[in-house]
Structure formats: C-alpha cells, structure tokens
C-alpha positions, 0 to 999 in steps of 0.5 A: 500500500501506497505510504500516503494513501495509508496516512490520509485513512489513518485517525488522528486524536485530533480527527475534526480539529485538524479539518474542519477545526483548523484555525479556529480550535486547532492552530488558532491564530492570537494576533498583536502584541504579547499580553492578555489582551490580543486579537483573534478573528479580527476581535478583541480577547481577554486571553488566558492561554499564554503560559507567560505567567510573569507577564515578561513577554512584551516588558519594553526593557526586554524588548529592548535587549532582544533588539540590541542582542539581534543587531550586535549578533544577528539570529545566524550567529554563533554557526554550528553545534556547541560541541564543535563551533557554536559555543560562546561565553554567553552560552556559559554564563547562562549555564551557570546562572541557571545551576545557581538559580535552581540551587544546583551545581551545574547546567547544560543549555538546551536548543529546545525543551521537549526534544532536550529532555527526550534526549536526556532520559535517552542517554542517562539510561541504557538496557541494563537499567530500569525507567519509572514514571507517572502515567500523566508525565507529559508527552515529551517524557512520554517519547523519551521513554520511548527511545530509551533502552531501559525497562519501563514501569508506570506508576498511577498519577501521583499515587504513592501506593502504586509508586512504591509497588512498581520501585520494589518490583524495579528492586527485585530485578536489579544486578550489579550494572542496574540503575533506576531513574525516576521520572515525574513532574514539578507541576502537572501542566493541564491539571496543575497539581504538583508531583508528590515529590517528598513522598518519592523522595523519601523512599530513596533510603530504602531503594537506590535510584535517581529522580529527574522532575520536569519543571516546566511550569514551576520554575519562575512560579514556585518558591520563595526565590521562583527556582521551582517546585523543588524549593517550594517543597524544600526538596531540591536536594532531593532532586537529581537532574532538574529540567527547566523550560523558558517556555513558560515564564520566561516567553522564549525558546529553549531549555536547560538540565542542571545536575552534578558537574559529572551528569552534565560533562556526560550529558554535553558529549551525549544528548543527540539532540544537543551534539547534532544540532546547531547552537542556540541563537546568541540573541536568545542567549542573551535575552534568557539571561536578562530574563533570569535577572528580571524574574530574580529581582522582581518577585512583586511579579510571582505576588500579581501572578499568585493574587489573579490566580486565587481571585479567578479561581475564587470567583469561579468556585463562587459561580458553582464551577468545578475548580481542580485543586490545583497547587500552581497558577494552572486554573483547571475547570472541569465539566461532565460533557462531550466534545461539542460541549468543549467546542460550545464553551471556547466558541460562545466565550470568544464569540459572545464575550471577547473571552479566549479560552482553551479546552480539552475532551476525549481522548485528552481527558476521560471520555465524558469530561471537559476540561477548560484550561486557564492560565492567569499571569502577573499581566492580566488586571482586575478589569480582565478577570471581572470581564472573564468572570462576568461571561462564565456568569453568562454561560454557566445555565448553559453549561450546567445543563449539559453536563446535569444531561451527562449525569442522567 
C-alpha cells in the first residue's frame, strides 16, 4: 500500500480539529502584541492561554535587549553545534546562572525543551537499567521513554501506593550494572497539581535510584526565590537532574538540565539532540539571561501572578464551577460533557464575550469530561478577570445543563 494513501485513512486524536477545526480550535491564530489582551478573528480577547505567567513577554526593557542582542549578533550567529563551533561565553554564563538559580551545581543549555529532555532520559539510561514514571508525565517524557533502552514501569498519577509497588518490583530485578531513574513532574501542566515529590523522595533510603522532575511550569512560579517546585517543597536536594523550560515564564525558546558537574560533562558529549544540532541563537542567549535577572529581582511579579490566580479561581468556585485543586497558577475547570460541549464553551466565550479560552475532551481527558484550561499571569488586571468572570456568569445555565444531561 501506497505510504500516503495509508496516512490520509489513518485517525488522528485530533480527527475534526485538524479539518474542519483548523484555525479556529486547532492552530488558532492570537494576533498583536504579547499580553492578555490580543486579537483573534479580527476581535478583541481577554486571553488566558499564554503560559507567560510573569507577564515578561512584551516588558519594553526586554524588548529592548532582544533588539540590541539581534543587531550586535544577528539570529545566524554563533554557526554550528556547541560541541564543535557554536559555543560562546554567553552560552556559559547562562549555564551557570541557571545551576545557581535552581540551587544546583551545574547546567547544560538546551536548543529546545521537549526534544532536550527526550534526549536526556535517552542517554542517562541504557538496557541494563530500569525507567519509572507517572502515567500523566507529559508527552515529551512520554517519547523519551520511548527511545530509551531501559525497562519501563508506570506508576498511577501521583499515587504513592502504586509508586512504591512498581520501585520494589524495579528492586527485585536489579544486578550489579542496574540503575533506576525516576521520572515525574514539578507541576502537572493541564491539571496543575504538583508531583508528590517528598513522598518519592523519601523512599530513596530504602531503594537506590535517581529522580529527574520536569519543571516546566514551576520554575519562575514556585518558591520563595521562583527556582521551582523543588524549593517550594524544600526538596531540591532531593532532586537529581532538574529540567527547566523558558517556555513558560520566561516567553522564549529553549531549555536547560542542571545536575552534578559529572551528569552534565556526560550529558554535553551525549544528548543527540544537543551534539547534532546547531547552537542556540546568541540573541536568545542573551535575552534568557536578562530574563533570569528580571524574574530574580522582581518577585512583586510571582505576588500579581499568585493574587489573579486565587481571585479567578475564587470567583469561579463562587459561580458553582468545578475548580481542580490545583497547587500552581494552572486554573483547571472541569465539566461532565462531550466534545461539542468543549467546542460550545471556547466558541460562545470568544464569540459572545471577547473571552479566549482553551479546552480539552476525549481522548485528552476521560471520555465524558471537559476540561477548560486557564492560565492567569502577573499581566492580566482586575478589569480582565471581572470581564472573564462576568461571561462564565453568562454561560454557566448553559453549561450546567449539559453536563446535569451527562449525569442522567
């Protein structure tokens, strides 16, 4: 059979979307300048599905840097692969920003975050070793695991009781030239809880093994200081090989593990996806370390952030929504309903009430389930969430329909 012809007749996860969607729920197009304010189909929006959640994206100091950084390097420079050409000083310096940030000793700067740590749990295990993970770890982790040689375990989300009887099931098979590593995350992106990292932790005195977290939405959101869920918890120690993205609260491309200088040394000779790729940017290099800085001395922004989080979520708890008990800025609303219902809340939210938000059904989420995911930042204002709350207000008969239709 011909390739193509096989894929056209091959079902997607995202089957409509991709089609009849495209534009308006799969590839939107959010137009104008960075913020919580943009425009969508030539309309006004109060958007709430940009994870810049210190707001830093449009901040005119850093729009600033991003042009006098492109003018001094231009976006080509530095040509080549760190391991051969494309390293810089630069390049070193924010290595070493970022390791004292998250508290640790050493870093590895990543092109791209989600091939970085796919890369990562590639080359930090090999067939003699054993990989455990949480059932809801994002895809990235999830692909990574599919490169790895190792034995694979799963264990239930967050679930202590499930993570203990797949490590000692792990345990049992160990040899002498066995490792395991332990994979999960810092917070969960679509539900925003926070992986039970003491919990994981702790069982390292009963059972050898080595903890990776992917981060990704807890640094610039979590601690005192912003480095991360780790220090939120007072388990950074803890944590052996820390992933960070600039995805999220820096508003950038790019990524970094930090880690003992000997897992870094390795890492740098090894991530296929770092050895074989050209090196970031020197612009990018350079507006992520004045980004780090901001985020540093400016933690009235992590405050804003946290004050329009609880404020929404209170007010949609107020409204008779159902709020996930998230432990980050992540605000997700779930519903009984089907994937019309999902397409029905995003539409009369945009189209009726200049509110954008974003939503998720089957296969995403449990068939019968809608989750409407909010990501509030230290940009939005009191007039944005009043207005988001007033078309909630709006929807909610709606909304509550369907889903009492679901129950019955």
């Amino acid at each position: 059979m011909d390739l193509f012809d096989k894929l056209e007749g091959r079902p997607s996860p995202l089957g409509q979307f991709t089609s009849e969607g495209y534009g308006y729920y799969t590839f939107p197009k959010l137009e104008g300048p960075l913020g919580p304010e943009m425009q969508f189909n030539g309309k006004d929006m109060v958007v709430w599905s940009i994870n810049d959640y210190l707001g830093i994206g449009s901040n005119p100091e850093i729009k600033k840097v991003d042009v006098e950084a492109t003018e001094k390097y231009s976006l080509s420079a530095p040509m080549g692969a760190r391991l051969m050409t494309g390293n810089s000083t630069e390049h070193e310096k924010l290595e070493e920003e970022l390791a004292a940030f998250v508290h640790k000793e050493d870093a590895q700067l990543l092109n791209f975050g989600y091939q970085g740590i796919m890369s990562t749990i590639h080359a930090l295990v090999d067939r003699n070793d054993i990989l455990i993970y949480d059932e809801l770890s994002h895809a990235c982790i999830v692909d990574g695991k599919q490169l790895s040689m190792a034995d694979k375990y799963v264990f239930k989300h967050n679930d202590l009781e499930s993570f203990k009887k797949q490590l000692f099931r792990a345990k049992k098979k160990m040899n002498e030239n066995t490792s395991i590593l332990v994979v999960t995350e810092g917070v969960f992106g679509m539900t925003g809880d926070l992986g039970i990292l003491k919990e994981i932790i702790e069982l390292k005195k009963e059972v050898p093994f080595r903890l990776l977290v992917d981060d990704a939405h807890g640094i610039g959101t979590m601690g005192e200081d912003g480095s991360g869920t780790g220090t939120h918890l007072g388990v950074q120690d803890g944590i052996d090989v820390y992933f960070g993205t600039f995805a999220k609260s820096f508003a950038l491309i790019g990524a970094f593990i930090a880690s003992e200088p000997r897992v870094i040394e390795f890492l740098k000779a090894n991530s296929r996806s770092q050895v074989f790729a050209k090196s970031l940017p020197l612009p990018l290099v350079v507006t992520a370390r004045k980004r780090l800085q901001m985020i540093k001395d400016n933690p009235q922004w992590r405050e804003t952030l946290w004050n329009n989080t609880l404020k929404l979520r209170d007010g949609l708890r107020d409204l008779g929504y159902t709020v996930l008990p998230s432990e980050s800025p992540v605000t997700p609303v779930l519903t009984k309903g089907s994937t019309e219902l999902c397409t029905d809340i995003m539409r009369k939210l945009r189209e009726e009430h200049g509110v954008f938000v974003s939503g998720v059904a089957y296969p995403v989420v449990p068939r019968g389930t809608v989750l409407i995911r909010i990501i509030p930042t230290a940009a939005h204002t009191d007039a944005h969430i009043d207005k988001t709350l007033k078309a909630f207000d709006a929807i909610k008969e709606y909304v509550f329909e369907a889903a009492e239709k679901m129950s019955a």
